[in-house]
DSSP file (Angstrom, degrees, kcal/mol; ACC not computed):
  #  RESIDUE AA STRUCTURE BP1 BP2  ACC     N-H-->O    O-->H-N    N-H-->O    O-->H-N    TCO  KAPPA ALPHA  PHI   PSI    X-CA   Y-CA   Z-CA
    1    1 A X              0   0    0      0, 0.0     2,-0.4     0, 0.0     0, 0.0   0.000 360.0 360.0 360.0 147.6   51.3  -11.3   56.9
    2    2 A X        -     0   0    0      0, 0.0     2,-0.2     0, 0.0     3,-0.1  -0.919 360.0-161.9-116.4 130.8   50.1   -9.8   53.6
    3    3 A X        -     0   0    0     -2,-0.4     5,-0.0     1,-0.2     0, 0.0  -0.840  36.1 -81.0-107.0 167.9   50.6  -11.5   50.2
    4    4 A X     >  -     0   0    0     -2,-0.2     4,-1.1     1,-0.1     5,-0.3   0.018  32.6-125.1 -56.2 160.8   50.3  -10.1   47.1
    5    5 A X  H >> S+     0   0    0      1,-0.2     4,-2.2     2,-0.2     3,-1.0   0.978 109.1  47.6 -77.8 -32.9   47.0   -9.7   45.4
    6    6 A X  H 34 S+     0   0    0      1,-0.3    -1,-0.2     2,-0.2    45,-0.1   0.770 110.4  46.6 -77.0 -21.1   47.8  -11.4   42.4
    7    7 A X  H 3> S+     0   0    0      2,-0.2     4,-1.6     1,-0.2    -1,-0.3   0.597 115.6  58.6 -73.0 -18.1   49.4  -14.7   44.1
    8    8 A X  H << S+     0   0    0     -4,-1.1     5,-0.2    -3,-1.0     4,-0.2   0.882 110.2  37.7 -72.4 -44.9   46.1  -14.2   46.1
    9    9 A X  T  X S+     0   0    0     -4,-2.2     4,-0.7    -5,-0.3    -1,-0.2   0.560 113.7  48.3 -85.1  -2.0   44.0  -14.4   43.1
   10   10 A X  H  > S+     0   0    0     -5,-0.2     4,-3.3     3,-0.1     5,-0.4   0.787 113.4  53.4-113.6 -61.5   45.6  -17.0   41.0
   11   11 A X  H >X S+     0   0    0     -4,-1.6     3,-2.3     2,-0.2     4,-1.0   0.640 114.4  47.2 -40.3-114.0   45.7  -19.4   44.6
   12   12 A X  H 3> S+     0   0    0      1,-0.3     4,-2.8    -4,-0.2     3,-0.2   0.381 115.7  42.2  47.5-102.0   41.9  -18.4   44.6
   13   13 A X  H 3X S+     0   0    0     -4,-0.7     4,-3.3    -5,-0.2    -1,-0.3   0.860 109.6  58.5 -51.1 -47.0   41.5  -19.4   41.1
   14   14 A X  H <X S+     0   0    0     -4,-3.3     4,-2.5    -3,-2.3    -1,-0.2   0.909 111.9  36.1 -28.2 -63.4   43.4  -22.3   41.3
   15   15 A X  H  < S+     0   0    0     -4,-1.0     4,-0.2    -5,-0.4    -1,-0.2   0.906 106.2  62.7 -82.9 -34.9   41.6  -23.9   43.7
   16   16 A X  H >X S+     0   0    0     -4,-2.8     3,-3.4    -5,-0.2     4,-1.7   0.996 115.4  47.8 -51.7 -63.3   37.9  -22.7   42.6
   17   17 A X  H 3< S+     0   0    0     -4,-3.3    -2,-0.2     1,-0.3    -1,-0.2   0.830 102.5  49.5 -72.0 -17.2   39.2  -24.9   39.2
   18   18 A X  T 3< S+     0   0    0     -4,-2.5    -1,-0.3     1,-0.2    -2,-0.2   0.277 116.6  47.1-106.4  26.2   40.6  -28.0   40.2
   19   19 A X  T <4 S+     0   0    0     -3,-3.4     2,-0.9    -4,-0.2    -1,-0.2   0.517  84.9  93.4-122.0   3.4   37.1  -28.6   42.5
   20   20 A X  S >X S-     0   0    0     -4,-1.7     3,-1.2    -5,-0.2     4,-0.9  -0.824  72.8-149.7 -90.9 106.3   34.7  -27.6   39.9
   21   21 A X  T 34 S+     0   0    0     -2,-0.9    -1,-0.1     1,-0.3    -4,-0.0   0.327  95.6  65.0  30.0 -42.3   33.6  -31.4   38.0
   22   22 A X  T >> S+     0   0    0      2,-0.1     3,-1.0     1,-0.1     4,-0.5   0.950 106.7  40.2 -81.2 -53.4   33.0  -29.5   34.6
   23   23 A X  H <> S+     0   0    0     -3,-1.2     4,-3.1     1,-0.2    -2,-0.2   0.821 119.4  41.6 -58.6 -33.7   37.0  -28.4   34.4
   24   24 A X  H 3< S+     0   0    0     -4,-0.9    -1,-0.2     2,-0.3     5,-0.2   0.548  95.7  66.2 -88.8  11.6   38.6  -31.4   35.5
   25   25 A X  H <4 S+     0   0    0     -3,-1.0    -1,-0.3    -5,-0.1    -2,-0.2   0.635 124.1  27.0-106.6 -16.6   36.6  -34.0   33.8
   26   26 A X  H  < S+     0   0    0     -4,-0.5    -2,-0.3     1,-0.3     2,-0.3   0.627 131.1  39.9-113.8  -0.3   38.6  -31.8   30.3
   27   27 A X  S  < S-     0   0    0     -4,-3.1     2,-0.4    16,-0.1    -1,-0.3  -0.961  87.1-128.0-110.7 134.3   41.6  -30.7   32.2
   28   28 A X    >   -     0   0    0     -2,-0.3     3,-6.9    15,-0.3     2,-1.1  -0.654  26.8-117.9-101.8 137.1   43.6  -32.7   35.0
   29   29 A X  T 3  S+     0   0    0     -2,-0.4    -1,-0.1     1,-0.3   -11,-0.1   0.308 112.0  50.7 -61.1  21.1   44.1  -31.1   38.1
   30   30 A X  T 3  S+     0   0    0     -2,-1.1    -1,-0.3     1,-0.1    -2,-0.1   0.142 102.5  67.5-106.6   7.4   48.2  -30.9   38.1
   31   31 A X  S <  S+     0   0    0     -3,-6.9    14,-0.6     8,-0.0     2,-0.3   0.391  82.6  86.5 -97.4   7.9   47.7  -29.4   34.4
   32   32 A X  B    S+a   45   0A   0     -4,-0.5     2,-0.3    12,-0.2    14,-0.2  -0.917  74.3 134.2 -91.8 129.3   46.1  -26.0   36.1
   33   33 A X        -     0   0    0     12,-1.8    14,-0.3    -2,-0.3     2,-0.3  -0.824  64.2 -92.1-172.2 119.5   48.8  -24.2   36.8
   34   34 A X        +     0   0    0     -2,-0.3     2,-0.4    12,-0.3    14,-0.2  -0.330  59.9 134.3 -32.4  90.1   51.2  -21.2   37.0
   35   35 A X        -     0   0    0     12,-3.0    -2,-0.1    -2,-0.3     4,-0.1  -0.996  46.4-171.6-149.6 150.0   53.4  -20.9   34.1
   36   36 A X  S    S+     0   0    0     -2,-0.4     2,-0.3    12,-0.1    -1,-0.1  -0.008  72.1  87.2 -96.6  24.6   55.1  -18.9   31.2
   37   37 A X  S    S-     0   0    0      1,-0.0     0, 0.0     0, 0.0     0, 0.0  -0.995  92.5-103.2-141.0 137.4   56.6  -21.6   29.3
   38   38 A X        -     0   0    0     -2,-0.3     2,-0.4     1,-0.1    -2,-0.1  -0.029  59.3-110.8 -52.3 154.5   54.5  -23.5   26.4
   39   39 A X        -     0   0    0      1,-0.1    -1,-0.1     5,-0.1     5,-0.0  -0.746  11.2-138.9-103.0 153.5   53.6  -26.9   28.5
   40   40 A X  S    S+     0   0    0     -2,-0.4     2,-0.2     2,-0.0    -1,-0.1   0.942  87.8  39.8 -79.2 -50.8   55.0  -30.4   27.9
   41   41 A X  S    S-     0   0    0      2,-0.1     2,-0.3     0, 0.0    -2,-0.0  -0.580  83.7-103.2 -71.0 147.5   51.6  -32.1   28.5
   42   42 A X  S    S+     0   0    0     -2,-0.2     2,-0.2    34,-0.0    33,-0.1  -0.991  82.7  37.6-146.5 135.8   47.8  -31.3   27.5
   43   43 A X  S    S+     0   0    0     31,-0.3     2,-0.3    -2,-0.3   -15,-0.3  -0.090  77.3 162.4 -94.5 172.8   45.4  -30.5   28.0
   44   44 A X  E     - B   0  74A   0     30,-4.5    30,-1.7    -2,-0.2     2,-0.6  -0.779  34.9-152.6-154.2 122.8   46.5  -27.6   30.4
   45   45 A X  E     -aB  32  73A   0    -14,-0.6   -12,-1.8    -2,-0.3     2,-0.5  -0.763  27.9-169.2 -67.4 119.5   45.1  -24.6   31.9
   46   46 A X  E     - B   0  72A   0     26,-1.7    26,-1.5    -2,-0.6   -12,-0.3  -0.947  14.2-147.3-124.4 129.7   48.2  -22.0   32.6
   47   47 A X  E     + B   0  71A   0     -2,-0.5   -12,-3.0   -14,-0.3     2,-0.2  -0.614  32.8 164.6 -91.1 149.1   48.0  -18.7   34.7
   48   48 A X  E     + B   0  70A   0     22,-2.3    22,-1.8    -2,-0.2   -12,-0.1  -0.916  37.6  19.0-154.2 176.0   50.5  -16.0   33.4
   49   49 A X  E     -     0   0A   0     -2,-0.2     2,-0.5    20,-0.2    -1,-0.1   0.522  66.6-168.4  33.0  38.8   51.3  -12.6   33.5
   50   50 A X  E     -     0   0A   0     19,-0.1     2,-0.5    20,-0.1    19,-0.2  -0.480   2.1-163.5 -97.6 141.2   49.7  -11.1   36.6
   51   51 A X  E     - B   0  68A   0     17,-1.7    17,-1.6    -2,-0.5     2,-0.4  -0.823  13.4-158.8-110.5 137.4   49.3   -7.8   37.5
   52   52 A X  E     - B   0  67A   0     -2,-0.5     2,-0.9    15,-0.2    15,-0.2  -0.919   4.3-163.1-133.6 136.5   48.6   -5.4   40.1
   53   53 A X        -     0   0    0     13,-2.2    13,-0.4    -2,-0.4    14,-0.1  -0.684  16.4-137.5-117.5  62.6   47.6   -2.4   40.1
   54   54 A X        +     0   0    0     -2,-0.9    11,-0.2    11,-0.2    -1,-0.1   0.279  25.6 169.6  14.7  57.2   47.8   -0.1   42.8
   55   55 A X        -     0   0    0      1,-0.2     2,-0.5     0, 0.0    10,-0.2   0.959  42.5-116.6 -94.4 -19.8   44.4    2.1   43.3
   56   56 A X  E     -C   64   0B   0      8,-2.0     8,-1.0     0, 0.0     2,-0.3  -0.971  47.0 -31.3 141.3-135.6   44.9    3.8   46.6
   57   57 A X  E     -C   63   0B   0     -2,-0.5     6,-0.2     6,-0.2     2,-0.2  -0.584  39.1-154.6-109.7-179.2   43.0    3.7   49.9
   58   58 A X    >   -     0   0    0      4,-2.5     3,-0.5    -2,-0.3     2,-0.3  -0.571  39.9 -85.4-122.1-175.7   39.3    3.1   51.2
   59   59 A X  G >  S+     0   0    0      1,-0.2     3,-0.5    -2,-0.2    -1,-0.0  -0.626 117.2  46.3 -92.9 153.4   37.4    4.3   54.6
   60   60 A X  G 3  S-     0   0    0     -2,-0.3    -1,-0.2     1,-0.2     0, 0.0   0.551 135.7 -75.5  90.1   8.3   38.2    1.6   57.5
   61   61 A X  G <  S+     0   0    0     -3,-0.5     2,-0.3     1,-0.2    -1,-0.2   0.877  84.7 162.9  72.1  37.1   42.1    1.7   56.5
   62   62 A X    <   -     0   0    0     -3,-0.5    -4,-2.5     1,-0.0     2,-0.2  -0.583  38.0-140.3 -86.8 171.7   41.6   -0.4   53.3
   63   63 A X  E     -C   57   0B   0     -2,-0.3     2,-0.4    -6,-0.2    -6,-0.2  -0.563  18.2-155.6-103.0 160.4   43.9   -0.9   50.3
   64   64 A X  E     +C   56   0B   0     -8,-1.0    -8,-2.0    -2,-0.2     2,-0.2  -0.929  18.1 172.1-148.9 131.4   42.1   -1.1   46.7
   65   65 A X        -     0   0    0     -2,-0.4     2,-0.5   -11,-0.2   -11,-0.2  -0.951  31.7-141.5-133.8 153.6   43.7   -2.8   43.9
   66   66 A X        -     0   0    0    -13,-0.4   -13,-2.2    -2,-0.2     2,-0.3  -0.982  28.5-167.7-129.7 112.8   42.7   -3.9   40.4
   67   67 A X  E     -B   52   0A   0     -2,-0.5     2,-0.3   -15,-0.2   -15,-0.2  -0.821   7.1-178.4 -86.3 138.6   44.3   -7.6   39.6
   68   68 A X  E     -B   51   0A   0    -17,-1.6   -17,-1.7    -2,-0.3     2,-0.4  -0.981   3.3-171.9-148.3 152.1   44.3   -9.0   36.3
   69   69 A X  E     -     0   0A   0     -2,-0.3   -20,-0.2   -19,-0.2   -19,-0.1  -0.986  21.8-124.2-122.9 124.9   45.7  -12.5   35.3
   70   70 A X  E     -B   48   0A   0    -22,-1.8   -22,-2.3    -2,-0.4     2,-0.4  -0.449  21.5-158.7 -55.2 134.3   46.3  -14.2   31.7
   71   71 A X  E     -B   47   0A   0    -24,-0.2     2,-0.3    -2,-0.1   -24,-0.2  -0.987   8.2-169.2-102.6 133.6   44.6  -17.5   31.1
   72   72 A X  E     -B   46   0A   0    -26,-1.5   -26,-1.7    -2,-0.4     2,-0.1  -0.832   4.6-166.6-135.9 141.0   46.0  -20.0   28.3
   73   73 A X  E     -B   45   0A   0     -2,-0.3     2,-0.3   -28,-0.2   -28,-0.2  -0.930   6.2-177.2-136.3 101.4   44.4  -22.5   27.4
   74   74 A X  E     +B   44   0A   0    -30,-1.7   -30,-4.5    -2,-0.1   -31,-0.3  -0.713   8.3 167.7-112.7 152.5   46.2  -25.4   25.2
   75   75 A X        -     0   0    0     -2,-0.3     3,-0.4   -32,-0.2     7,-0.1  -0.928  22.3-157.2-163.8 132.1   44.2  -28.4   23.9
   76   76 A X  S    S+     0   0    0     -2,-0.3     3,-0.1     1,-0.1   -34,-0.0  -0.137  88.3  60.2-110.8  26.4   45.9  -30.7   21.2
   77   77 A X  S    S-     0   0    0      1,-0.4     2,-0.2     0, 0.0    -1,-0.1   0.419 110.8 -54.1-139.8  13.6   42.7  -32.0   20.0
   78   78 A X        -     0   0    0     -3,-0.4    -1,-0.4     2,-0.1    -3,-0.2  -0.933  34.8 -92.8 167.1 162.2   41.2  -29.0   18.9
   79   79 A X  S  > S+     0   0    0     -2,-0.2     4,-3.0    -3,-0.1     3,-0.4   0.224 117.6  57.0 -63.4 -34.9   40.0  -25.9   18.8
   80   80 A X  H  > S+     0   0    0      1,-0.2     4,-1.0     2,-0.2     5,-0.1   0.948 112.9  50.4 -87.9 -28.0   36.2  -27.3   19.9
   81   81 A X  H  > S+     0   0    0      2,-0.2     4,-1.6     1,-0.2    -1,-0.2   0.692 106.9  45.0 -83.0  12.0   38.2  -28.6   22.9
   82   82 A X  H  > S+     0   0    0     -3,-0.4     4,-3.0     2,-0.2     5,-0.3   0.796 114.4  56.5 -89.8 -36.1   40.0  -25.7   24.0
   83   83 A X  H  X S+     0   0    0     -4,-3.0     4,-1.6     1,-0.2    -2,-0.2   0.840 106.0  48.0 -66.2 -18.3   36.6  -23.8   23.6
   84   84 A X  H  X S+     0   0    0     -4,-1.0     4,-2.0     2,-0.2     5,-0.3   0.836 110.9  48.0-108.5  -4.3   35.0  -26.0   25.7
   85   85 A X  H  X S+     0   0    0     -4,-1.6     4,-2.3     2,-0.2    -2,-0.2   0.896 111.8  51.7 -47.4 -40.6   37.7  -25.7   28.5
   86   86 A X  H  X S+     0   0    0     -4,-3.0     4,-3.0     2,-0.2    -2,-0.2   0.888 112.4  49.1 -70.3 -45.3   37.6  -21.8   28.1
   87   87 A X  H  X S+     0   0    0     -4,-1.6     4,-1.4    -5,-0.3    -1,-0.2   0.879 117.8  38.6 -63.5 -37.0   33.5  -22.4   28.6
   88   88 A X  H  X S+     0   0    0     -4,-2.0     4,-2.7     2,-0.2     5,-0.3   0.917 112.8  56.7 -75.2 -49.7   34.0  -24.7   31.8
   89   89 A X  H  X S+     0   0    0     -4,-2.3     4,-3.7    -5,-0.3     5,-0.3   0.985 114.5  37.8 -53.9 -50.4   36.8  -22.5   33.1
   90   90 A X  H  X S+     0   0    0     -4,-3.0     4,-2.0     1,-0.2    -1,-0.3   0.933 109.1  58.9 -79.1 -23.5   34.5  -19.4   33.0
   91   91 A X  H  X S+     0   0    0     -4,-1.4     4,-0.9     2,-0.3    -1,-0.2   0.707 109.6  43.5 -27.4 -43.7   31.7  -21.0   34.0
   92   92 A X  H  < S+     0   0    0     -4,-2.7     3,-0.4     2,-0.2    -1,-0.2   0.980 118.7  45.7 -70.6 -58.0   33.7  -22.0   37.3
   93   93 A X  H >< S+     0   0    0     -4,-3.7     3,-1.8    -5,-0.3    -2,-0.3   0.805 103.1  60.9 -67.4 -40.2   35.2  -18.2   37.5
   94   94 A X  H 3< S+     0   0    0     -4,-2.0    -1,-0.3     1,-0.3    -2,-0.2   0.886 114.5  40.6 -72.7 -34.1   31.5  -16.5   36.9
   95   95 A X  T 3< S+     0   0    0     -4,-0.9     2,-0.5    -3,-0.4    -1,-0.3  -0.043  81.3 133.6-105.7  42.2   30.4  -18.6   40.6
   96   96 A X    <         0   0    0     -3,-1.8    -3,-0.1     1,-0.1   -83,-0.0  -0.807 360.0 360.0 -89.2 152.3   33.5  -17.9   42.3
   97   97 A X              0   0    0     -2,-0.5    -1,-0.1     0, 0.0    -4,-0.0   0.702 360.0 360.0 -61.0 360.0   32.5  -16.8   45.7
């Protein structure tokens, strides 16, 4: 069965953040999370808007696609702590496998 790439990539992402130490010690892992709607609790990471993008085929009968996903990041205690969730968060995402 095939799922989409973008529920593929936010599952992915999901899970790469709530085991990396650095995110979770400033976000708790039921606030990472799929959403469009401002969240009732913070801090919170929320994935939104993703899209994908159709680029055609490869040799060996593969598909090529270009995903891209919104990250929000709300922090009620700051700007310097939303910046340093946005630092941990890419930090996680620059070593995902």
């Amino acid at each position: 069965m095939m799922i989409e790439p973008s529920v593929s990539l936010q599952t992915a992402l999901r899970a790469t953040l709530i085991s990396d130490p650095a995110v979770t010690a400033l976000v708790q892992p039921e606030r990472i999370r799929s959403g469009s709607t401002r969240p009732d609790r913070f801090a919170c990471v929320m994935m939104g808007h993703a899209q994908t993008q159709y680029l055609g085929r490869a040799s060996g009968d593969q598909h090529l696609a270009r995903v891209t996903l919104d990250l929000h990041v709300w922090a009620i205690e700051g700007a310097d702590t939303a910046k340093a969730i946005g630092f941990a968060v890419s930090r996680a995402v620059i070593a995902m496998p």
